[in-house]
N, C-alpha and C positions, 0 to 999 in steps of 0.2 A: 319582680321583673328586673332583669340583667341592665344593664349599661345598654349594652347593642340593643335588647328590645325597644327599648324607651324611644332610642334616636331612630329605631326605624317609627315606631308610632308616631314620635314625633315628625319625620321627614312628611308621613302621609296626613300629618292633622293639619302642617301646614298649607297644605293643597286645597284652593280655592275650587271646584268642582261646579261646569254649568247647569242649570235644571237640568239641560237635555245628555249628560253625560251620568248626572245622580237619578235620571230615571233610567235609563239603560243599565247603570249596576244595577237597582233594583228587582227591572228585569231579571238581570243576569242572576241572581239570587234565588228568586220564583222558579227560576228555569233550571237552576244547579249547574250553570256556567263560572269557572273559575276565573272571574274577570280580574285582567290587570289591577293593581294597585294605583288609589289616587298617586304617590310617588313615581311609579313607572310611569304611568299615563303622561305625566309633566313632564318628565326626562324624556319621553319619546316625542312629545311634541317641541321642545325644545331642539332635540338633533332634526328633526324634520324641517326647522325654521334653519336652524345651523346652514343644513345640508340644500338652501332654499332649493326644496323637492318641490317637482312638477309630474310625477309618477309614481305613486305606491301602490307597491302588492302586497297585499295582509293574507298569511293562509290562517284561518280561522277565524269569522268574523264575528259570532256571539250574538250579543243584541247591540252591540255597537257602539263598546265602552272604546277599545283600543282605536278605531276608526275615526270615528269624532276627534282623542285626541293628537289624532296625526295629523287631521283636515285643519285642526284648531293652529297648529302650527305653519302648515303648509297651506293654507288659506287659496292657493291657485291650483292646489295641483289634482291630480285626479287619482282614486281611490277604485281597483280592483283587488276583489275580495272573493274568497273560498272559504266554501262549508258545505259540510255534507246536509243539514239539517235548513228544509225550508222555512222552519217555523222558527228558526232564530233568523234567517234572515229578515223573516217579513218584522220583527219585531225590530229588528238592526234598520230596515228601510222607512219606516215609524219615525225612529232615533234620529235619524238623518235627517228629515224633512222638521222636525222638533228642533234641532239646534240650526235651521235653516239653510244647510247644505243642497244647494241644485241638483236634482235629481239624475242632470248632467256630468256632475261629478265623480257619479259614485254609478259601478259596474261590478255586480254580485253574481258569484258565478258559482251554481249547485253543482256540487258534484267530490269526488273523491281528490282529495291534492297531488292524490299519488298519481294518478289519471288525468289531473288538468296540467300538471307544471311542464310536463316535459313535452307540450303542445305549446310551449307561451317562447316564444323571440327573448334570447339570449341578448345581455348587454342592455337591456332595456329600461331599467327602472331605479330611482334613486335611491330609495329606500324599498326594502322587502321586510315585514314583519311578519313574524313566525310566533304564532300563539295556537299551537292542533295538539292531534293525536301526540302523546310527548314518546309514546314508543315508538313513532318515526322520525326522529327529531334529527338525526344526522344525517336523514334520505331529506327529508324539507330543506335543511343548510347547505347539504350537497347543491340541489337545487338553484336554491333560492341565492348564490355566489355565484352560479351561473346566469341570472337572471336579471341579477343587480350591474348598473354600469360602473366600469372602471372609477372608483373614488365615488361608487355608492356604497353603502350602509346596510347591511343587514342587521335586525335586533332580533333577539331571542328571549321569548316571557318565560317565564318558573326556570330559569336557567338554575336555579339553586335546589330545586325540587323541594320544597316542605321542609328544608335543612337536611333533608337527606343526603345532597352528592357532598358535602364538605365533609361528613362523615363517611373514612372508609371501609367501617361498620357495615353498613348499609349497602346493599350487594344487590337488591332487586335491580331485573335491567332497565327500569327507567332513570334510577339512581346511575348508577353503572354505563346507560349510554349518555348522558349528559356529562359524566365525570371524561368519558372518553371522546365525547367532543370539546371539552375542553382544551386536554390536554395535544391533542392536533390540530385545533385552530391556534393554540396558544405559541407551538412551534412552525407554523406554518410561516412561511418569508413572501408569499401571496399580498397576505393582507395584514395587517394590524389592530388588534382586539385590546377590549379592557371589560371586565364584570364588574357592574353596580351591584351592591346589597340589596340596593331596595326593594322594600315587594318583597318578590322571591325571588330574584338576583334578575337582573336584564346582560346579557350577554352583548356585548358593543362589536360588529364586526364590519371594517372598511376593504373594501376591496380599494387593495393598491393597482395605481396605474401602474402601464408597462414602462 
């Protein structure tokens, strides 16, 4: 095992994980959900705390590894969520009520993201998290910049794809549109971005005020 592997195993072995987040990966396992890394999960509820969010949009909600650790940070704020699939929601709604999140809090909404975002109020939300389909991942980020308010936060999960987009070997277009979302959000004077390792890379992106 390399150098980098070690420090990412080690980033995620240091992460303290609640029952009700290590039952939803487990879920997420049963179910062949490729849930956030304990590493990611920390770093996102950390910028959630950061960012003291009172409005997240999550597109893709799983059985409600990434969720939790957004509410886990953002402890006030309210939690809408898309997915196509009802039966990870109701496990994700389970999840929720297990780490004792108000049922109040959280608004899970079935359906295509492609089909729900461009129905949702612009300028709205502090953080938007992007964990879906990863072949629409630059129509989600299109998106979800429009959805996020001035000096919110968009993050982006498997930003690294499997180690695939750092290598420009690797030419499939999910490799290939995450390399090319990089490289435009990275010159874009909109916002200001940074990529963690962790996991499988979290993509950091702020929307700058005007």
């Amino acid at each position: 095992m390399s150098d980098k592997d070690l420090n990412w195993k080690f980033s995620d072995d240091s992460v303290v994980e609640s029952d009700a987040v290590a039952r939803a990966r487990q879920q997420s396992l049963e179910l062949g959900i490729d849930a956030i890394s304990p590493a990611v999960g920390a770093q996102s509820a950390v910028i959630a705390a950061a960012t003291g969010a009172r409005s997240i949009l999550e597109v893709g909600t799983g059985a409600g590894v990434s969720g939790i650790w957004l509410l886990t940070g953002a402890p006030g704020a309210t939690l809408t969520s898309i997915d196509t699939e009802v039966d990870h929601q109701q496990h994700a709604k389970a999840n929720f009520a297990e780490a004792s999140i108000p049922a109040n809090r959280v608004r899970l909404i079935t359906g295509r993201a492609a089909d729900v975002l461009p129905r949702m109020n612009e300028n709205s939300y502090d953080i938007v998290f992007v964990d879906a389909d990863p072949q629409s991942v630059i129509e989600y980020v299109e998106h979800a910049l429009r959805l996020a308010r001035p000096g919110g936060t968009v993050l982006v999960a498997h930003a690294l794809w499997r180690g695939r987009v750092a290598n420009p070997a690797q030419r499939d277009d999910v490799a290939t549109g995450f390399r090319t979302l990089l490289t435009v959000i990275a010159s874009s004077t909109a916002v200001i971005s940074a990529l963690s390792p962790v996991g499988d890379g979290l993509l950091q992106i702020t929307k700058l005020r005007a």
